[in-house]
C-alpha positions as CSV (number, residue, x, y, z in Angstrom):
1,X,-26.4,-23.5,45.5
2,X,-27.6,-23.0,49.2
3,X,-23.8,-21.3,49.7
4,X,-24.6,-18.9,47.0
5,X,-28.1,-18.3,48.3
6,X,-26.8,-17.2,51.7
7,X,-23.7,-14.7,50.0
8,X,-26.3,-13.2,48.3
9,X,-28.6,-12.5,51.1
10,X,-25.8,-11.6,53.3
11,X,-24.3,-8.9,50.8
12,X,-28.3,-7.8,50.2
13,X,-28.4,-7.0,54.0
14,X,-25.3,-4.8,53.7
15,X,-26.6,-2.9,50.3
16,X,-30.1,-2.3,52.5
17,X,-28.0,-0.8,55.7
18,X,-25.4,2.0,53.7
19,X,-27.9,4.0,52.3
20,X,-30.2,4.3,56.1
21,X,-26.3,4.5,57.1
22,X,-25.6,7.4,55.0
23,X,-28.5,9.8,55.9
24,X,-27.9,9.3,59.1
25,X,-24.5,10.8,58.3
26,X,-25.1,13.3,56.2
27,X,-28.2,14.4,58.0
28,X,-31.9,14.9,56.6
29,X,-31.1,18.6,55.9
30,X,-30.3,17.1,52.3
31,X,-33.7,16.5,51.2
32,X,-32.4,18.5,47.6
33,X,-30.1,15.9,46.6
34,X,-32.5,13.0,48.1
35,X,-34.6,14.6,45.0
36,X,-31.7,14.3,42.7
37,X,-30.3,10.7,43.8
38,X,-34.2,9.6,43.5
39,X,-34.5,11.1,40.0
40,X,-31.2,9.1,39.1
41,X,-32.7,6.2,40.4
42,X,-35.4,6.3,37.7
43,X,-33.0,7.5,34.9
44,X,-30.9,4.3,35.7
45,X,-33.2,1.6,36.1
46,X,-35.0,2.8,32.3
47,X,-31.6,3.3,30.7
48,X,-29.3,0.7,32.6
49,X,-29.1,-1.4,29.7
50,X,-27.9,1.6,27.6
51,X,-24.4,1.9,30.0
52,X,-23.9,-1.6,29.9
53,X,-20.7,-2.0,28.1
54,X,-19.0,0.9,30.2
55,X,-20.7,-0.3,33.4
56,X,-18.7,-4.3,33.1
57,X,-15.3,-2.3,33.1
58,X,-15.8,-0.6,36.7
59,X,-15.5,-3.7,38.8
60,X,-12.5,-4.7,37.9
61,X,-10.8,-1.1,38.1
62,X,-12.7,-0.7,41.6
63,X,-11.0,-3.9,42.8
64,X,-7.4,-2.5,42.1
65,X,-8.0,0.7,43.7
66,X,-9.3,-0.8,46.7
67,X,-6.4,-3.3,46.9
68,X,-4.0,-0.3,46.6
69,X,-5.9,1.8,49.0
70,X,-6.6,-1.4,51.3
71,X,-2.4,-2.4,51.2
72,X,-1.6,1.6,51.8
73,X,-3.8,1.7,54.6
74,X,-2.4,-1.3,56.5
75,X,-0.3,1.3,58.4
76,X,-3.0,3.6,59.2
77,X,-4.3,1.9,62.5
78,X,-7.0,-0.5,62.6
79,X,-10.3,0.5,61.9
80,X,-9.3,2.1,58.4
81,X,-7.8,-1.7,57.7
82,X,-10.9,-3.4,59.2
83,X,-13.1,-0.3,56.6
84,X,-10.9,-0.8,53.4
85,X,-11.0,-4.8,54.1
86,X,-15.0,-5.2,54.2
87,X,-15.2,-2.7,51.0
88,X,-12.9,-4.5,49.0
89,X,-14.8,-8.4,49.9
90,X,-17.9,-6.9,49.7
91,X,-16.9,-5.5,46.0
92,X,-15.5,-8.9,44.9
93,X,-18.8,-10.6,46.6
94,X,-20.7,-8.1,44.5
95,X,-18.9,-8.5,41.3
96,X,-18.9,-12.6,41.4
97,X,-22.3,-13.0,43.2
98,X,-24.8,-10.8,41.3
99,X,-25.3,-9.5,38.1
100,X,-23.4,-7.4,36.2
101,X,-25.5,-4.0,36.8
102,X,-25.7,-4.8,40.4
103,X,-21.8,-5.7,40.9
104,X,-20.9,-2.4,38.8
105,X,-22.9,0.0,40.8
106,X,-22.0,-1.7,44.1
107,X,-18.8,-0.5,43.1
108,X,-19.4,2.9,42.2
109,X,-21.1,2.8,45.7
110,X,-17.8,1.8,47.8
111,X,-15.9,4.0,46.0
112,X,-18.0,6.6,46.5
113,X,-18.3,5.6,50.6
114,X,-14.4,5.6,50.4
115,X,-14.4,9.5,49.5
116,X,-17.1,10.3,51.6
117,X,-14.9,8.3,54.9
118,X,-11.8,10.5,53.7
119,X,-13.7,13.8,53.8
120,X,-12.4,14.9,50.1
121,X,-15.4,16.8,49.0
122,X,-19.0,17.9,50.1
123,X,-19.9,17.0,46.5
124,X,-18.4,13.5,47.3
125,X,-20.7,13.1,50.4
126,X,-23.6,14.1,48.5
127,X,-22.8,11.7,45.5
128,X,-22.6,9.2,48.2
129,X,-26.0,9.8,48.7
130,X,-27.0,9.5,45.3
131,X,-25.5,6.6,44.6
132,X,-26.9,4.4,47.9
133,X,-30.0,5.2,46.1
134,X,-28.9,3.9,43.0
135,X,-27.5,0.6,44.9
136,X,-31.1,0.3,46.5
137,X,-32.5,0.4,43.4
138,X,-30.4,-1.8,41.9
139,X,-31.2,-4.0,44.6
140,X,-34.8,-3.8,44.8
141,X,-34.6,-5.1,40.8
142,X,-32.3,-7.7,41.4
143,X,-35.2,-9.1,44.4
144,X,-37.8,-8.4,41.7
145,X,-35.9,-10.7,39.0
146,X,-35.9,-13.6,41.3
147,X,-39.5,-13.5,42.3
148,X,-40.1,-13.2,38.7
149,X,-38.3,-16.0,37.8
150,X,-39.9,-18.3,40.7
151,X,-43.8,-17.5,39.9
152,X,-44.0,-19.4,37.2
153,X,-42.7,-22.7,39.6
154,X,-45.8,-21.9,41.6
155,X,-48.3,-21.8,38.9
156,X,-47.0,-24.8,36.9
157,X,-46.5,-29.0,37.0
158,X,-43.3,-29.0,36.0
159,X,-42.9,-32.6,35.6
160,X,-45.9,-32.7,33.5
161,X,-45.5,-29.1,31.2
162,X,-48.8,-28.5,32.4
163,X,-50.4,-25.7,34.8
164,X,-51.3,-26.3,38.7
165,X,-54.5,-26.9,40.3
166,X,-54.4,-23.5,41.6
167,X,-53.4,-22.0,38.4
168,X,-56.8,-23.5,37.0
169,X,-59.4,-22.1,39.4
170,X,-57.9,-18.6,38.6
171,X,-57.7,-19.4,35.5
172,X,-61.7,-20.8,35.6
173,X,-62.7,-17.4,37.3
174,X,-61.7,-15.5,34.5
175,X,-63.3,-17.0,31.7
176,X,-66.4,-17.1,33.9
177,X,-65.8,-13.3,34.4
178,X,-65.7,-13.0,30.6
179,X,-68.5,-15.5,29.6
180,X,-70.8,-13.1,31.8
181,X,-69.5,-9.8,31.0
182,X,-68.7,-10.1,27.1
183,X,-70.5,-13.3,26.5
184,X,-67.8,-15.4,25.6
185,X,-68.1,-18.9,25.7
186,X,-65.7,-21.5,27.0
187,X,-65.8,-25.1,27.4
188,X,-64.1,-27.0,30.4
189,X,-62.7,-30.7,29.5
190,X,-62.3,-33.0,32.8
191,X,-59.9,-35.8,31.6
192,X,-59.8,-38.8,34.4
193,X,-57.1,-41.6,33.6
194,X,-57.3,-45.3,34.6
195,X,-54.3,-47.1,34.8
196,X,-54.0,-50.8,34.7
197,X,-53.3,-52.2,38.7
198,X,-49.5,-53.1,39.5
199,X,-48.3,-50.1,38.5
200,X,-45.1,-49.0,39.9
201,X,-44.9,-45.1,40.4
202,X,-42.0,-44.6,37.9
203,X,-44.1,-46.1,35.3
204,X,-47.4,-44.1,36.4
205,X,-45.2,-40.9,36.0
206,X,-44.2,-41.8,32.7
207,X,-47.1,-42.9,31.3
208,X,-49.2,-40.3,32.5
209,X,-46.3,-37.8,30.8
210,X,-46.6,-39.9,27.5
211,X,-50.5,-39.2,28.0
212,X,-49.7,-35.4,28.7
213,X,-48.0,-35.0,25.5
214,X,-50.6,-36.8,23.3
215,X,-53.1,-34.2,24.4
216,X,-50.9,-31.0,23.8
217,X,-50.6,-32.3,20.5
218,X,-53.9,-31.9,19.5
219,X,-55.5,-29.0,21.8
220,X,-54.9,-25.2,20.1
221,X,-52.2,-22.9,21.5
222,X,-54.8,-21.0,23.0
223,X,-56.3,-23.9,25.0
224,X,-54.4,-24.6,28.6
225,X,-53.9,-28.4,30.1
226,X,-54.0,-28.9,34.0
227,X,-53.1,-31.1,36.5
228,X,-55.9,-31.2,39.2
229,X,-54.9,-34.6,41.1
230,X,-52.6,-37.9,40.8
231,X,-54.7,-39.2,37.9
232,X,-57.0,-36.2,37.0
233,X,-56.3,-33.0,34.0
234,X,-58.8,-30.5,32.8
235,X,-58.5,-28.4,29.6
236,X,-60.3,-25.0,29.5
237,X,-61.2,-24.6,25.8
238,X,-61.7,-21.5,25.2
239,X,-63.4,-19.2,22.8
240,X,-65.5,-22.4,21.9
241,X,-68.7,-24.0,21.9
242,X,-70.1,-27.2,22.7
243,X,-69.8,-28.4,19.8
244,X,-66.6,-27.4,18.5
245,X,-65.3,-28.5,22.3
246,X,-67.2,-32.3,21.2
247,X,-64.7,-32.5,18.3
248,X,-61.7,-31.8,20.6
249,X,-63.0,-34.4,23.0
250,X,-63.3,-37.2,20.4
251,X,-59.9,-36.5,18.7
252,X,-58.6,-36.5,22.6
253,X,-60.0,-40.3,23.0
254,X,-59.1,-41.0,19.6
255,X,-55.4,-40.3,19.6
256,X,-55.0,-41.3,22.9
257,X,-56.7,-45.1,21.7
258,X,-54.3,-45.0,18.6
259,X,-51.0,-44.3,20.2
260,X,-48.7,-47.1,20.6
261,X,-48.1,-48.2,23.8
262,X,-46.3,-51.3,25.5
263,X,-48.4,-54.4,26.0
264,X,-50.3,-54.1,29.7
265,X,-49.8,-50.4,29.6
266,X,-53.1,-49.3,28.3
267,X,-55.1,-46.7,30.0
268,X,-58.8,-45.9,30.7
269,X,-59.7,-42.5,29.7
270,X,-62.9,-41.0,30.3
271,X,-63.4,-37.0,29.4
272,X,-66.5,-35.4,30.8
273,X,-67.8,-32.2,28.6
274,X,-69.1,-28.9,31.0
275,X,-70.0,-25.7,28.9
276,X,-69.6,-22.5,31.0
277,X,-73.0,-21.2,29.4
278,X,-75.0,-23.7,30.7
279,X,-73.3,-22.9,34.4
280,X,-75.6,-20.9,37.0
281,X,-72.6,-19.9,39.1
282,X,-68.7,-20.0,38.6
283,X,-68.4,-22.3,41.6
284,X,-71.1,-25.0,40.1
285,X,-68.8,-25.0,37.0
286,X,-65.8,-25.3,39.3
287,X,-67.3,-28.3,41.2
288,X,-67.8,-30.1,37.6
289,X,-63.8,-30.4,37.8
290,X,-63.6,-32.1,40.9
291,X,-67.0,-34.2,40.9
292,X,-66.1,-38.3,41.2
């Protein structure tokens, strides 16, 4: 995992130098077709998904051409070896490593470089150009993906399915924001558990999972558990008065009484009831939560 971590960042360094590489080649007096590589850079990131199926086949025909230019080169002295070499591992890196938008128009982008080195065409240069951009893009998405997929890890419990203490209190301030500004009423449940003494921490964990899923059992879809501390959950019920939130809180104690546990495992619950309407600020609702 931590070697495919580092080839990634490594080849993400490289796909961030060729395009500051390439104007500095080409020079800034091609500010028409840094318009036109810029407005293919939107096209492509909307429409990727539309060139997908042609897209998979250009690695693998990039990859021969490269190793037919690379073993044709090998006479040609040693910085065109040393050139050909790094394009061809850094299209294999690309191709393995990343996904499979990324890897294809990494490729388009070497072969394009390869044109450009061999001075074929002006219009080869400038597609050069165009085609960094479309790398950079590429990789700016890819870096976007992976935050995307890691936010959630800081805003959830995952060992409990349930949502942080710092995904609560952001959570708190909005329904605050909405109880004052459109009236709408929401009901925070703090739910403390007391375990029986002796407890070993493997069995803690599991009971207090057991415990976790008893209470997602009964809450609404629209209603969100947290984890605050070791031994300490909340439950913003929303769109909900005190009343209706009372209900919730005795089928809570109920179902957590009538589930089956092992003899000497049976835990203390206590749920405290705090009504958002009869708050004066958001932090005196917020101190309810973490009130002893």
């Amino acid at each position: 995992m931590i070697q495919k971590t580092l080839q990634k960042e490594l080849l993400s360094f490289f796909v961030l130098l060729f395009p500051i590489i390439e104007l500095v080649l080409l020079g800034l007096n091609h500010a028409v077709f840094f318009i036109i590589g810029l407005s293919a850079v939107m096209f492509a990131l909307n429409f990727s998904s539309l060139f997908s199926n042609l897209l998979k086949f250009i690695p693998a025909i990039n990859l021969v051409l490269f190793a037919s230019i690379f073993v044709v080169h090998l006479t040609s002295g040693v910085n065109s070896v040393a050139v050909m070499g790094c394009l061809l591992v850094m299209t294999v890196w690309a191709a393995l490593v990343l996904d499979l938008v990324f890897a294809a128009t990494f490729s388009l982008l070497c072969m394009l470089l390869l044109s450009a080195l061999n001075d074929f065409t002006q219009l080869a240069q400038n597609a050069v150009l165009v085609f960094s951009l479309f790398a950079l893009a590429s990789f700016v998405r890819f870096r976007i993906g992976r935050l995307e997929r890691a936010g959630p890890k800081h805003t959830e419990e995952d060992m409990f399915a349930c949502r942080n203490a710092r995904q609560f209190e952001q959570d708190l301030s909005h329904y605050f924001a909405l109880h004052q500004r459109y009236q709408m009423n929401c009901v925070l449940l703090v739910i403390d558990v007391e375990l029986p003494r002796k407890m070993n921490l493997t069995k803690e964990r599991t009971l207090l999972q057991v415990l976790v899923s008893i209470w997602k059992s009964r809450i609404r879809s629209t209603d969100v558990l947290y984890k605050l501390s070791d031994r300490r959950f909340a439950c913003l019920v929303t769109a909900t008065n005190r009343d209706g939130a009372q209900i919730l809180l005795n089928d809570l104690k109920k179902a957590t009484q009538d589930y089956q546990l092992p003899e000497g495992l049976n835990p203390e619950v206590y749920i405290s009831l705090h009504d958002c309407a009869e708050q004066n600020s958001e932090k005196s609702w917020l101190d309810k939560s973490y009130q002893d």
